[in-house]
N, C-alpha and C positions, 0 to 999 in steps of 0.2 A: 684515479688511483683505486686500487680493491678497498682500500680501506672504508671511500665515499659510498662506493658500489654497495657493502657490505651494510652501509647506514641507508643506504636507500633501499637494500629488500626489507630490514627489518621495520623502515617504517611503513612498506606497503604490507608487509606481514600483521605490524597492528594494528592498521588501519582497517584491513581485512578479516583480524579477529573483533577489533569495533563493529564493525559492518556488520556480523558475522552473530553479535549478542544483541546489537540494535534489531535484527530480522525477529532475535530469538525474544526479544523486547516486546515487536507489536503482536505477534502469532498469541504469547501469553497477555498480554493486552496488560502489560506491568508497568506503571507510572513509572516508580521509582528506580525503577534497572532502565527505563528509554531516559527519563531525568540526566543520570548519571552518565549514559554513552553519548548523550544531546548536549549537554554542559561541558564536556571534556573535550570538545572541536578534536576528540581522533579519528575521526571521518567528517572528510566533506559531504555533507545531506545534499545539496545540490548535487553533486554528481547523481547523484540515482544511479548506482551500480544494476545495469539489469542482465549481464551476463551472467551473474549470479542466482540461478532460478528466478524464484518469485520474489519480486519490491519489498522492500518494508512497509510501502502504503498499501500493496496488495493484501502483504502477511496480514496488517491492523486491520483491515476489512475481512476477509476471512474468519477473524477470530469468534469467539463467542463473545456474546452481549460483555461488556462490561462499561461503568457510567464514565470511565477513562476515555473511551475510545474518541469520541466528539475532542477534547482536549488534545490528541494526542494526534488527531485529522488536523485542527487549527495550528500545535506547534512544529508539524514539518513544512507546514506552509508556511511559517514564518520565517522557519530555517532556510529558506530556499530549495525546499522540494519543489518539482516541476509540478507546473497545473493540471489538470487532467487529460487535457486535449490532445489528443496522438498519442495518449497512454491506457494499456489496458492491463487488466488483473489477470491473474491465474499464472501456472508454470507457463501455459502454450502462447500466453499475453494476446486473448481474445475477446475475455469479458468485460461487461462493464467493472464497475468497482463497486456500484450502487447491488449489483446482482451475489455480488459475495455477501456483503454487511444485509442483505433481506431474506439471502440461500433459501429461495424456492423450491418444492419438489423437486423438479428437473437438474438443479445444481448437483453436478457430478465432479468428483476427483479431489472431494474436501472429507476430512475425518469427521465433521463437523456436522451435530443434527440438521436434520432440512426440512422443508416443510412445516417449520412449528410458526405460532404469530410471531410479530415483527415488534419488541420493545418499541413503546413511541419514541424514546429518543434516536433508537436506529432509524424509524420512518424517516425524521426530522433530517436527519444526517442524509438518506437516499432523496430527500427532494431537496437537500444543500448539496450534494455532491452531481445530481439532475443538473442545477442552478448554473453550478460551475464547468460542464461542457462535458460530464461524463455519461456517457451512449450515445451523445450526439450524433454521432457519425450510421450508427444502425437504425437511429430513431428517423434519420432523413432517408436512409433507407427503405425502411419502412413507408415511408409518408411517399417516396416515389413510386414503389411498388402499390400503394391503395390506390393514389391516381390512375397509376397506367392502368390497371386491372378491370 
């Protein structure tokens, strides 16, 4: 009936404006506004909406330092965000996720200083988020291209 129909846009509607304040959550690396859209189950975190530009785990990596961010990496993994493996960061979903949260020189396409040192807790976080399968796939990369060479 239009009337179900009608309940089912408006709850993909606020689930998408959930989605939508969750992104605007980690980008501002803001506990208590990711708190609040993570506690209210109006988006399922396991889905990983990635049609939607950049991830939420992408946006919390990109952001600036703050001593949130580690907390805020552990609680979508316990929500059931997807692990890192066969997931990359950025709009074009290239990068690691460890190269956002270190933003090197070379990091391009972020508003976001580059090149400055790396807080120890972000270190800490790029060789936990290393640990957990993110570059893997460029790092073997790499290691087949030293061999052949």
């Amino acid at each position: 009936s239009d009337e179900n129909a009608d309940i089912e846009n408006h709850v993909h509607a606020f689930g998408l404006f959930a989605y939508i304040v969750l992104v605007g959550a980690c980008v501002q690396v803001n506990e208590k506004c990711f708190e609040l859209i993570t506690s209210s189950s109006l988006y399922d975190i396991s889905s990983q909406v990635t049609w939607k530009g950049n991830s939420p785990f992408s946006m919390l990596c990109e952001g600036d330092y703050n001593s949130s961010r580690n907390y805020m990496v552990q609680a979508l993994w316990r929500l059931g965000y997807p692990k890192l493996e066969g997931h990359y960061a950025g709009c074009g979903n290239r990068q690691s996720f460890s190269i956002f949260v270190a933003k090197p020189p070379t990091l391009g396409g972020t508003g976001n200083v580059v090149g400055g040192p790396v807080h120890p807790d972000d270190q800490k976080l790029c060789h936990y988020l290393r640990g957990e399968g993110d570059g893997r796939e460029v790092n073997n990369e790499l290691s087949n291209q030293l061999i052949n060479a």
